[in-house]
C-alpha positions as MATLAB code, in Angstrom:
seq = 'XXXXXXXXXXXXXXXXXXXXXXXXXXXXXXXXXXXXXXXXXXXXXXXXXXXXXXXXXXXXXXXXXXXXXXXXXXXXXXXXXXXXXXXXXXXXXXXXXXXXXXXXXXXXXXXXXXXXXXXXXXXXXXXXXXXXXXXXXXXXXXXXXXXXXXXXXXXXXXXXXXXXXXXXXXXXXXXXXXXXXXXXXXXXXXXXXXXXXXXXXXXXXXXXXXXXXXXXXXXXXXXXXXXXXXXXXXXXXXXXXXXXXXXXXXXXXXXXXXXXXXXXXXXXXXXXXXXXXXXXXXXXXXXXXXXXXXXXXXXXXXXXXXXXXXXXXXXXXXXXXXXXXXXXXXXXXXXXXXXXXXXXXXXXXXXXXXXXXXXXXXXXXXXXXXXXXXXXXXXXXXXXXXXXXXXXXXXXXXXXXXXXXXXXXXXXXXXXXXXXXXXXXXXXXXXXXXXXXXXXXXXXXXXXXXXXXXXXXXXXXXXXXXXXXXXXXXXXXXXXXXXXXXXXXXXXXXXXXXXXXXXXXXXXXXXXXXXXXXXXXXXXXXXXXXXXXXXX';
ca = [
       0.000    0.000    0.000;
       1.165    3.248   -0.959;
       2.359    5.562    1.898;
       3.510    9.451    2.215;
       4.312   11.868    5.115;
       2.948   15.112    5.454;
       3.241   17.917    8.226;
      -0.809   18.157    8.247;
      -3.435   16.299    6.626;
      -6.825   17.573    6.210;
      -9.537   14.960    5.414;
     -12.544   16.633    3.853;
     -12.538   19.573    1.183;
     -15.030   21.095    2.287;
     -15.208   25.101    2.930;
     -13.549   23.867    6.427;
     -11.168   22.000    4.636;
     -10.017   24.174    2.049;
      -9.271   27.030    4.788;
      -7.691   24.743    6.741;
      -4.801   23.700    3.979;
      -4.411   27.780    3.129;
      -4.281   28.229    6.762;
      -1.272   25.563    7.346;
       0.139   26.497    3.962;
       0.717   29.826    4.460;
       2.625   29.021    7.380;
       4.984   26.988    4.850;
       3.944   23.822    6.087;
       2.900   20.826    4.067;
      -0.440   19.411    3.319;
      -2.115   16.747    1.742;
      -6.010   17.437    1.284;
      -8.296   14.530    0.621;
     -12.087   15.129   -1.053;
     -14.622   12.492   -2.251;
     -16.024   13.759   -4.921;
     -13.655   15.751   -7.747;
     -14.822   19.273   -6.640;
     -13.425   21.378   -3.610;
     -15.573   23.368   -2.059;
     -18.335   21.676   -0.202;
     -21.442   23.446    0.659;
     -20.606   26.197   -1.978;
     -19.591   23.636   -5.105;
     -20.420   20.351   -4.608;
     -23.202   20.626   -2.657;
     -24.561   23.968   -4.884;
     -25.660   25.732   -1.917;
     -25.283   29.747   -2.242;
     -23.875   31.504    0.918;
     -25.650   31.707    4.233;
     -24.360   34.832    5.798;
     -25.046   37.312    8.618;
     -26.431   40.816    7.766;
     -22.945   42.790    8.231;
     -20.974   40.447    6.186;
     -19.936   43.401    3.741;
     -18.826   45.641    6.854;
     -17.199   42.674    9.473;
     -17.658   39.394   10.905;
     -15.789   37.052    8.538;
     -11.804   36.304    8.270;
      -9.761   37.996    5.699;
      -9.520   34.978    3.902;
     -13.031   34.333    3.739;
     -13.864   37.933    2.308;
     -10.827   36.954   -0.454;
     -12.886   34.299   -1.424;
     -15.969   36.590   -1.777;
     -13.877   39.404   -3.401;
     -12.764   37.020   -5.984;
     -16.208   35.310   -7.026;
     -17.550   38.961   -7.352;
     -14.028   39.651   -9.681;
     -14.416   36.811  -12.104;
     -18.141   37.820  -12.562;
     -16.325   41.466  -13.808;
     -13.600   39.787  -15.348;
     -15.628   37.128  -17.285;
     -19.219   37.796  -18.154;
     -21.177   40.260  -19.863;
     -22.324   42.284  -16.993;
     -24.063   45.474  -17.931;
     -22.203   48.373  -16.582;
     -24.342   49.479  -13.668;
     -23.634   45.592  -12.492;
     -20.104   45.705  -12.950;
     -20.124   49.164  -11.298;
     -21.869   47.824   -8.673;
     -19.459   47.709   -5.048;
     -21.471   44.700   -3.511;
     -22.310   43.146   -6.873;
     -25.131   39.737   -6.337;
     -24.678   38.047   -9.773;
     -27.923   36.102   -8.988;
     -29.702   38.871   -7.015;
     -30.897   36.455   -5.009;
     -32.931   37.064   -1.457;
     -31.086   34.498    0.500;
     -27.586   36.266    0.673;
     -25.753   39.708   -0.807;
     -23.725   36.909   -3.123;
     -25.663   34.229   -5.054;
     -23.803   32.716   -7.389;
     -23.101   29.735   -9.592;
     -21.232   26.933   -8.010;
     -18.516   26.512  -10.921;
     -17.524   30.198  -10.180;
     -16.662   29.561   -6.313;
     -14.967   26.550   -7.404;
     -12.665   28.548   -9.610;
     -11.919   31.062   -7.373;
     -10.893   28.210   -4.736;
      -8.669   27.025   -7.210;
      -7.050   30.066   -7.841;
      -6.269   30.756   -4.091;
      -4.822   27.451   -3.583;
      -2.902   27.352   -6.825;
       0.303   29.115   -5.522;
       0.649   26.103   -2.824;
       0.032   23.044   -5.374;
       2.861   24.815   -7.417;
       5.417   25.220   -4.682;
       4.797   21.129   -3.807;
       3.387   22.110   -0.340;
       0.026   20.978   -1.185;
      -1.280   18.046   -2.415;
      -4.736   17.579   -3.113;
      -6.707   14.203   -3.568;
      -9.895   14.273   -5.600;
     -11.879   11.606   -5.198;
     -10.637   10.296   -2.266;
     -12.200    9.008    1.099;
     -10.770    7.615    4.431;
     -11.167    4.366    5.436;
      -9.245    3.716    8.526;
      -7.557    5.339   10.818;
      -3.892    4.210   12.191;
      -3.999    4.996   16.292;
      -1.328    5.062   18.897;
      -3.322    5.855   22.057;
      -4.421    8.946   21.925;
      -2.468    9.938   18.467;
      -3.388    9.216   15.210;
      -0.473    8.566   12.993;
      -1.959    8.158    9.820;
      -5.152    8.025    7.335;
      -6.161    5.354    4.883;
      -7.653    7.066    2.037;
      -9.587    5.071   -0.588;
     -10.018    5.964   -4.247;
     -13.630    5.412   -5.023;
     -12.956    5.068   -8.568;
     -10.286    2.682   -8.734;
     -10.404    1.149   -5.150;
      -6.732    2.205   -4.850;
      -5.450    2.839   -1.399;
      -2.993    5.579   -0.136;
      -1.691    5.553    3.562;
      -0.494    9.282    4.892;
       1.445    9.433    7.898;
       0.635   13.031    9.419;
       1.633   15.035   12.776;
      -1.910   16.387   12.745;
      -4.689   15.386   11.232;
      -7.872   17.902   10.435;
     -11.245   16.321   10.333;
     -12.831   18.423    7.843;
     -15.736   15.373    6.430;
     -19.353   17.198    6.172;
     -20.351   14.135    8.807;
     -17.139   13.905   11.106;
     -16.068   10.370    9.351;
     -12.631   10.455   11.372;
     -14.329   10.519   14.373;
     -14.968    6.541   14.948;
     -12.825    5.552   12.579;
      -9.834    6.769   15.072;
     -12.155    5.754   18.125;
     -12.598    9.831   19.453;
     -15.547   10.579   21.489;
     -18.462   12.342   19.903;
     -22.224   12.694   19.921;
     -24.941   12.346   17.346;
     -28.461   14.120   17.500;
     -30.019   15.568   19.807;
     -29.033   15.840   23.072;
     -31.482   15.910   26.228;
     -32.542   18.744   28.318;
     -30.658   17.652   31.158;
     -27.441   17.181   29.215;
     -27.023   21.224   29.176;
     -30.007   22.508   30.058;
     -30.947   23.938   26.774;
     -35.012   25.247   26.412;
     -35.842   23.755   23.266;
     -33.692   20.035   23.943;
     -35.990   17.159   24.451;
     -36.782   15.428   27.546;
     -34.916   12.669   26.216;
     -32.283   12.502   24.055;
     -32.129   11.384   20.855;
     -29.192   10.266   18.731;
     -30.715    9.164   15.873;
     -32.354   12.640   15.870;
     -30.729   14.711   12.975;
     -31.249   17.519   10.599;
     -33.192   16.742    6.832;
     -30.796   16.556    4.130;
     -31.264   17.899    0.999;
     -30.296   17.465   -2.680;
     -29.767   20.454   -4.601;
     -29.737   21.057   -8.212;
     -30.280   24.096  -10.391;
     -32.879   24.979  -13.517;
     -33.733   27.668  -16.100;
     -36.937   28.354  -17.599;
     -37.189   28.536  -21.696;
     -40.838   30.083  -22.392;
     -42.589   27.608  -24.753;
     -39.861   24.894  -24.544;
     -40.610   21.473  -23.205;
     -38.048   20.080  -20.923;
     -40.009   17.555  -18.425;
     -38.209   15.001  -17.576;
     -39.253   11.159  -17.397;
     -41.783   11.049  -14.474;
     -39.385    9.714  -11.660;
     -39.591    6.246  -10.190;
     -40.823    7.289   -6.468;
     -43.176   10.428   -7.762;
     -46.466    8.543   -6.382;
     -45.132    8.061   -2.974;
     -43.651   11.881   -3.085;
     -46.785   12.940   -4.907;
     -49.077   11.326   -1.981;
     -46.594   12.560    1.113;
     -47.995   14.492    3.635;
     -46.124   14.897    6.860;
     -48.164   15.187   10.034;
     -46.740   18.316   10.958;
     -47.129   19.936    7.393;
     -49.690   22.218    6.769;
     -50.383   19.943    3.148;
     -48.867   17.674    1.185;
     -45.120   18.010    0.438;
     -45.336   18.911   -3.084;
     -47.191   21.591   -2.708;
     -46.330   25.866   -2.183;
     -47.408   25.773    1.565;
     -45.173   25.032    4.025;
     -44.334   25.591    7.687;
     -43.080   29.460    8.187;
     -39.710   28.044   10.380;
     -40.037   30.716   13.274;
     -43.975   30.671   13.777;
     -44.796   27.041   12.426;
     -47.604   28.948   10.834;
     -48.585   27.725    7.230;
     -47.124   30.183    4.629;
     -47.799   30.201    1.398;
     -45.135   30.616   -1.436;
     -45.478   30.965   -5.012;
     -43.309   29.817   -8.418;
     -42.912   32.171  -11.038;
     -39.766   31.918  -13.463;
     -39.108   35.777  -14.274;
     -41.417   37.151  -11.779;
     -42.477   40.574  -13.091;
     -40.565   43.547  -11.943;
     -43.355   45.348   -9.249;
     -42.607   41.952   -7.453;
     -39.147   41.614   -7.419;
     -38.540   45.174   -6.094;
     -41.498   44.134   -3.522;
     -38.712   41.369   -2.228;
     -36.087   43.389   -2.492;
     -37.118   45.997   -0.752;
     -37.942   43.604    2.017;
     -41.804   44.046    1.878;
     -42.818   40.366    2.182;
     -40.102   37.479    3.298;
     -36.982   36.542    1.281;
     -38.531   33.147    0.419;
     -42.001   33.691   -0.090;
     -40.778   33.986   -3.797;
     -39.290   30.526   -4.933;
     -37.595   31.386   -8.325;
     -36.085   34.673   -6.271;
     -34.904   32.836   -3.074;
     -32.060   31.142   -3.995;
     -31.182   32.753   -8.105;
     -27.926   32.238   -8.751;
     -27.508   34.049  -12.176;
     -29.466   37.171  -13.365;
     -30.057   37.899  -16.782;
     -30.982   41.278  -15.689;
     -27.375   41.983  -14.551;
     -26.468   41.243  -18.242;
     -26.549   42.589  -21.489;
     -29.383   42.379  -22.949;
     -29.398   38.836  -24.941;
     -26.661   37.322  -22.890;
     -28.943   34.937  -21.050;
     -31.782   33.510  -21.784;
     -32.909   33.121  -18.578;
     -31.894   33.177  -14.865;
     -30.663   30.584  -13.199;
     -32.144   29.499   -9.717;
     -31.130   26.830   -7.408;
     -33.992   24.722   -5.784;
     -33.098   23.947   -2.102;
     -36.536   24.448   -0.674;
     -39.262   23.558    2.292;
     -40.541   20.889   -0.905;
     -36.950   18.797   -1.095;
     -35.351   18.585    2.821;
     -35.195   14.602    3.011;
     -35.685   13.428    6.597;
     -36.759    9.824    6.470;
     -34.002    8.277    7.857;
     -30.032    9.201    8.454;
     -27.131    8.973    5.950;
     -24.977    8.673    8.632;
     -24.588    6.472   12.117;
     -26.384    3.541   10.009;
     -24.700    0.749    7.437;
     -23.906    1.628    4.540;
     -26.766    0.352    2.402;
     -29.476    2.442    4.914;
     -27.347    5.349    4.186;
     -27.370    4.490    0.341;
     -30.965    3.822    0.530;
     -31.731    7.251    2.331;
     -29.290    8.942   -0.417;
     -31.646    7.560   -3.554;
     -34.709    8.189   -0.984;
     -33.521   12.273   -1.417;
     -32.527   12.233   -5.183;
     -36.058   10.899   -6.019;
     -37.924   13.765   -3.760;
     -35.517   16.241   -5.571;
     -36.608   14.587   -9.474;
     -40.541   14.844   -7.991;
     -39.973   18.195   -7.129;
     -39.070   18.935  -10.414;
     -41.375   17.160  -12.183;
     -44.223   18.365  -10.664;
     -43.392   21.912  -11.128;
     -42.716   20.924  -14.606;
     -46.406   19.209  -15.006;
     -48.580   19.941  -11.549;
     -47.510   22.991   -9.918;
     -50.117   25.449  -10.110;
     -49.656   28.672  -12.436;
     -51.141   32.390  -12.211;
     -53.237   31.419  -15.443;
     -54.988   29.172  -13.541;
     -53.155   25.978  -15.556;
     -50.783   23.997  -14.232;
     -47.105   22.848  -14.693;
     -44.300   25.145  -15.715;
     -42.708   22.549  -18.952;
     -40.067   25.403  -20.203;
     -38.371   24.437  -16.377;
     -34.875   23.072  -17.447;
     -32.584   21.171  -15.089;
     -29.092   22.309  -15.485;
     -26.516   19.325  -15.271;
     -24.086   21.929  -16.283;
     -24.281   24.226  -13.163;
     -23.909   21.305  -10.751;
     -20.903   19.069  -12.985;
     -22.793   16.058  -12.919;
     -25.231   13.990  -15.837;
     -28.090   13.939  -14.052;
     -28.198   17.664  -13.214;
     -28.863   17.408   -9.300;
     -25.742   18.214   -6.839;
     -22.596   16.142   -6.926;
     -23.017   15.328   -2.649;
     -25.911   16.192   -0.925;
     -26.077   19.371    1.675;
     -25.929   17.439    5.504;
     -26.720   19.941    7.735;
     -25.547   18.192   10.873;
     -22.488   16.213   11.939;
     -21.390   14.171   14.162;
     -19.790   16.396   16.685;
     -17.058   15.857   18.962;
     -17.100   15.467   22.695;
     -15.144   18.957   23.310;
     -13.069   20.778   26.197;
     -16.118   23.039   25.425;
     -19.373   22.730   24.261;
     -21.313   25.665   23.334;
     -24.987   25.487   23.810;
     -28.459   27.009   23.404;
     -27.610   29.097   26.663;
     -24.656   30.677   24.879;
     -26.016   32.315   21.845;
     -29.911   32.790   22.216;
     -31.415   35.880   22.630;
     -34.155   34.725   24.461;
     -31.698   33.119   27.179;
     -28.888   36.070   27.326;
     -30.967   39.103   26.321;
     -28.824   42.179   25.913;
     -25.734   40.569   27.611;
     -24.890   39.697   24.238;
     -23.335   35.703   24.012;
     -21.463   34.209   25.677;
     -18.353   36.513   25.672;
     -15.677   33.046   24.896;
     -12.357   34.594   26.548;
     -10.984   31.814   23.869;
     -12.215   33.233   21.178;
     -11.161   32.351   17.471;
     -13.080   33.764   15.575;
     -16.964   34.382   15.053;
     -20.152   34.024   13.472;
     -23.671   34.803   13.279;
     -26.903   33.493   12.302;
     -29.973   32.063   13.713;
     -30.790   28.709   15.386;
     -32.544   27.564   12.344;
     -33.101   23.488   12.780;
     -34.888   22.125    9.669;
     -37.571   18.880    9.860;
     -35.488   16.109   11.373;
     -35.768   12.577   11.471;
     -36.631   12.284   15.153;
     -40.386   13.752   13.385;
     -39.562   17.224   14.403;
     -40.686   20.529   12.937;
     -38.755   23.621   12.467;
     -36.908   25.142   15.230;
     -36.393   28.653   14.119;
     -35.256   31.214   17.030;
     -33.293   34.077   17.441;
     -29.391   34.109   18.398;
     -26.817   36.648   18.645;
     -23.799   37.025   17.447;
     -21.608   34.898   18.538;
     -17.753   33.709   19.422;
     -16.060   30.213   18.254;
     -13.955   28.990   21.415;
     -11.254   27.028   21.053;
     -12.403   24.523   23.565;
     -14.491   23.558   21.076;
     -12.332   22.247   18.868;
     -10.445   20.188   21.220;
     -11.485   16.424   21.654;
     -11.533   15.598   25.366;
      -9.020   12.822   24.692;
      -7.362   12.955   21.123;
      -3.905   15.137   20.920;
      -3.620   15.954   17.260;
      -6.868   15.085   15.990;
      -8.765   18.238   15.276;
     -11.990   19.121   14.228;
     -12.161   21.615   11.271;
     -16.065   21.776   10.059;
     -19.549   21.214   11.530;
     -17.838   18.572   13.784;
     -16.729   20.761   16.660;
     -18.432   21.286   20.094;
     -21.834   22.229   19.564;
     -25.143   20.808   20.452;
     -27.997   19.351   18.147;
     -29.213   22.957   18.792;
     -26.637   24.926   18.210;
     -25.298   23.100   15.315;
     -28.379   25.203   13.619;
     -26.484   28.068   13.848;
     -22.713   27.289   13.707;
     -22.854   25.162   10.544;
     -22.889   27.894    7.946;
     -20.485   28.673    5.313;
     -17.888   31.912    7.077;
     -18.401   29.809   10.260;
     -17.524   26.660    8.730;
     -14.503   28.373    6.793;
     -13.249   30.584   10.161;
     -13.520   26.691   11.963;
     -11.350   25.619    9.342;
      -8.977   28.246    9.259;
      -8.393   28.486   13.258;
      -7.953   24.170   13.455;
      -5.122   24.824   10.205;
      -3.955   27.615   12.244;
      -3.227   25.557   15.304;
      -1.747   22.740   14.028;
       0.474   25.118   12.254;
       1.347   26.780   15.438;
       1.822   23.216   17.495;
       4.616   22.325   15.315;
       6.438   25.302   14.711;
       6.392   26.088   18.538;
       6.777   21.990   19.279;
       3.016   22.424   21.492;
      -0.105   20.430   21.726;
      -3.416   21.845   21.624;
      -4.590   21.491   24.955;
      -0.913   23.100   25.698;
      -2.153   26.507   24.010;
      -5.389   26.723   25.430;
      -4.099   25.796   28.810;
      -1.595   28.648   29.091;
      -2.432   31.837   29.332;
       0.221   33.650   27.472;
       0.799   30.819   25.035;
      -3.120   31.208   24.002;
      -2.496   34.848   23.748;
       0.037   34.780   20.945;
      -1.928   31.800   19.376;
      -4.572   34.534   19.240;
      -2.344   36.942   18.507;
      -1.005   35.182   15.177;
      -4.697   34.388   14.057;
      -5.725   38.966   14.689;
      -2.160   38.723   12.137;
      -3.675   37.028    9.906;
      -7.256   38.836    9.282;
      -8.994   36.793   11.792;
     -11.725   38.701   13.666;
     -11.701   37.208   17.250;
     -14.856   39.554   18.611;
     -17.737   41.527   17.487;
     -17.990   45.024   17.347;
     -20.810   46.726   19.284;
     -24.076   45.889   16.700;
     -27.239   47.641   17.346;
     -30.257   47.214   15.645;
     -30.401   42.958   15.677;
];
C-alpha cells in the first residue's frame, strides 16, 4: 500500500477543509487534502448551496480569507461575463440577485476562485490535493493518530499518509470513529445542558433533513419535463403530520412561527414583485424562483442569457426519512436515492402539476441544469448534511450561549478563547426524530477554542460542523464563514503546534501561550470579537 508523510493532513474539502490547507500552507507547512467527490468546495460547489451569511458580512464578521474568497467570485463575474455596466459598477455586486444572501452565485464560479487561491501552494509542492478520495481507517497510537487510509472510489486504490496532525474536515465527522474519538450524534437531552428547546430525552438518531440540490432555467414555450421519476407517487401522496399539506405543494411551515405560509413559483417574476422582495416588503422566500437565483439575466446585457438561473433547495426537497450517517452503509445508500427521487418529484411536478397564475398547471419550459452542478443527471454532486457528528469537546457551546431569548442584551457568551466568530440564527430544519422547524433568534456569537479540542485525542482536530456544539446549536454554527473561520483556526493551530513543538490542549491551557496563538490568528485577518451591533 502506498504511503507518504505530510506535516498536516486535512480529510474533507469542504469550505472547512479548504481554509484549513491555506491556513497551514501559508505558514509553509505541508499538506495533503483529501475530497470524495472531484470538486473542492463543499457546501458552496459540490453541494450547490449559495452563501448563508449574517447581515454585516460586507462591513465585518468574517476572516480575511473568507472575504478573499468573496472578493474574488464577485471579480471573475467582472472579469468574465457580460455584466451590464451598472452591475459591474456595482461595489457589492449579487450576480444572482438572489434574497437568500448579498452573493448568489453559480457553483462553478466559487470553485474557480478556490482554485485560484490554492494554486500558488500546489505549485510550490506544499500541497497536495486528492480528488476523489475518502478515508477508510484510521492508524492509532493511544491517543495519536499517525496516519489516514484514504480510498479511491474510482479505482479502489489505497494511499496511507502518515501526518503530525490530522484535520477532520468530512461534512459528517467520518474520522471521528474511525480513530475511536468521542463524539455525539443528534439531539441531546434537556438535562445534558439545560438547553429550552432540547428534548426530555435525548435522541441520537435525531438529525437535521438533508437535501439534494440542483439548479434549472426556464425557456418560455420549450418542453423540458423530464421522465416522471420512479418514487413520484409516494412523493406525490406525502404528507407529513406536521405539514400544513402535502409536500409537493407551495405551503409550508413558516420556520419561526410554524404557521402555514404560502409561497409561489414564477420563473421571471415581473418587476413590481421583485422590487417588492427586495425591498424587504414580504419574506426573502415567499418567492421561490427569487430565493435562492444564482444568475441574473438582468445583470447582463441584454441577450446574454436567456434566462436566470435558480437553485432549488426548498421547504418541498429537505429529506428526513431516515439518516445517511450512524447507520450501514446500504441504509445510508438507501436514504441517499430516498432524497434524489424527492428532488426529481420536485421537479417534475413543477414541470407538469404545480399550479400557475393562469390558472393551468405545470411550468414545462423548467430546465434542469446538469451543467451548473458538474454532474449527468443535473442534481448536486453530494448532498447538503446539515448536521455532523460532533465531537465530545473541552467546550461545548450550547443554546444558553447564543440565544437571545436566554442572554438578552448581555450579548453571548463573551468566549475569553475566542477564534473567531459568526452569526446566524438557530434555524433546525424537519429532522428525522419527526420534528418541525426550530427557528429562534441568536446573537452574534464567538467560536472557542475549547471547542475544537477532543476531550481525549492530541492531534486530531476538528475543522467543520464537527466541533463542540449541540444538536441545537449546530443550527447556527454550521454555515459557510463559520464553517470556513472553523477551518482556518484548526489549520492555524496545528500550524502553530509544530512550529512552537506544542499540543493543543498546551495553548489553550496557558495563558500567554493562548495569547500569541490569538495573537497570530488577529495577524492574519482573523476577527476574534464583534464590534458593538445595534439594531439585531
Amino acid at each position: 500500500m502506498p504511503e507518504r508523510r505530510t506535516d498536516v493532513l486535512v480529510v474533507g474539502g469542504g469550505l472547512g477543509g479548504v481554509a484549513a490547507a491555506l491556513a497551514v500552507c501559508r505558514r509553509g507547512r505541508s499538506v495533503v487534502l483529501s475530497e470524495p467527490t472531484d470538486w473542492l468546495g463543499g457546501q458552496l460547489t459540490s453541494q450547490a448551496v449559495p452563501p448563508d451569511e449574517h447581515p454585516w458580512i460586507e462591513q465585518f464578521g468574517c476572516t480575511a480569507s473568507y472575504r478573499q474568497l468573496r472578493d474574488g467570485i464577485r471579480d471573475y463575474y467582472r472579469s468574465h461575463y457580460p455584466l451590464t455596466e451598472a452591475a459591474r459598477g456595482a461595489r457589492n455586486l449579487n450576480p444572482g440577485d438572489g434574497r437568500v444572501s448579498k452573493l448568489c452565485h453559480e457553483p462553478r464560479v466559487a470553485l474557480a476562485v478556490i482554485e485560484s487561491m490554492l494554486a500558488p501552494h500546489r505549485a510550490s509542492g506544499r500541497l497536495t490535493v486528492l480528488l476523489g478520495h475518502e478515508p477508510a481507517a484510521a492508524h492509532t497510537d493511544g491517543d495519536t493518530v499517525r496516519a489516514v487510509t484514504l480510498r479511491d472510489a474510482a479505482s479502489g486504490d489505497e494511499i496511507t499518509v502518515a501526518a503530525d496532525y490530522v484535520l477532520d474536515a468530512t461534512e459528517t465527522g467520518d474520522l471521528l470513529p474511525l480513530a475511536g474519538a468521542e463524539y455525539v450524534t443528534g439531539a441531546e437531552s434537556r438535562d445534558r445542558h439545560g438547553e429550552p428547546h432540547a428534548p426530555d430525552v435525548a435522541d441520537p438518531a435525531n438529525m437535521q433533513s438533508i437535501t439534494v440540490c440542483f439548479a434549472v432555467d426556464h425557456r418560455d414555450g420549450e418542453n423540458h419535463v423530464i421522465d416522471r421519476p420512479r418514487d413520484y407517487a409516494f412523493w406525490r401522496d406525502f404528507r407529513p403530520e406536521f405539514w400544513p399539506g402535502p409536500l409537493l405543494g407551495l405551503t409550508a411551515p413558516d420556520p419561526p412561527t410554524l404557521e402555514p405560509m404560502g409561497r409561489r413559483f414564477v420563473p421571471h417574476p415581473d418587476t413590481a414583485t421583485a422590487a417588492r422582495v427586495a425591498e424587504g416588503k414580504e419574506k426573502g422566500d415567499a418567492d421561490l424562483w427569487l430565493f435562492r437565483r444564482i444568475l441574473s439575466r438582468d445583470n447582463h446585457r441584454p441577450g446574454a442569457f436567456g434566462s436566470d438561473v435558480t437553485l432549488v433547495n426548498w421547504p418541498l426537497n429537505d429529506y428526513w426519512l431516515g439518516n445517511v450517517i450512524e447507520v450501514d452503509e446500504a441504509s445510508a445508500a438507501r436514504h441517499l436515492e430516498q432524497a434524489r427521487q424527492l428532488s426529481l418529484s420536485v421537479l417534475y411536478w413543477l414541470q407538469t402539476e404545480a399550479p400557475r397564475p393562469d390558472g393551468g398547471t405545470g411550468f414545462p419550459g423548467v430546465r434542469l441544469r446538469p451543467d451548473v452542478t458538474g454532474t449527468r443527471d443535473g442534481l448536486a454532486k453530494a448532498a447538503y448534511i446539515r448536521e455532523s457528528r460532533r465531537i465530545e469537546a473541552v467546550t461545548t457551546v450550547t443554546e444558553n450561549d447564543v440565544s437571545l431569548a436566554v442572554r438578552g442584551d448581555r450579548g453571548a457568551t463573551p468566549f475569553e478563547d475566542s477564534v473567531g466568530v459568526g452569526s446566524y440564527r438557530i434555524d433546525l430544519h424537519p429532522s428525522t426524530g419527526g420534528d418541525n422547524y426550530i427557528d429562534i433568534p441568536s446573537l452574534p456569537f464567538r467560536i472557542p477554542l475549547g471547542a475544537l479540542l477532543p476531550v481525549r485525542m492530541r492531534n486530531l482536530l476538528p475543522a467543520a460542523k464537527n466541533i463542540g456544539t449541540t444538536h441545537i446549536t449546530n443550527g447556527c454554527y454550521r454555515l459557510h464563514p463559520v464553517e470556513w473561520n472553523i477551518g482556518e483556526a484548526a489549520g492555524a493551530l496545528a500550524a502553530h503546534c509544530l512550529e512552537h513543538r506544542l499540543e493543543p490542549q498546551q495553548v489553550h491551557g496557558e495563558k500567554a501561550r493562548l495569547a500569541d496563538f490569538r495573537a497570530e490568528l488577529v495577524r492574519q485577518g482573523v476577527e476574534l470579537a464583534w464590534p458593538e451591533v445595534r439594531g439585531y
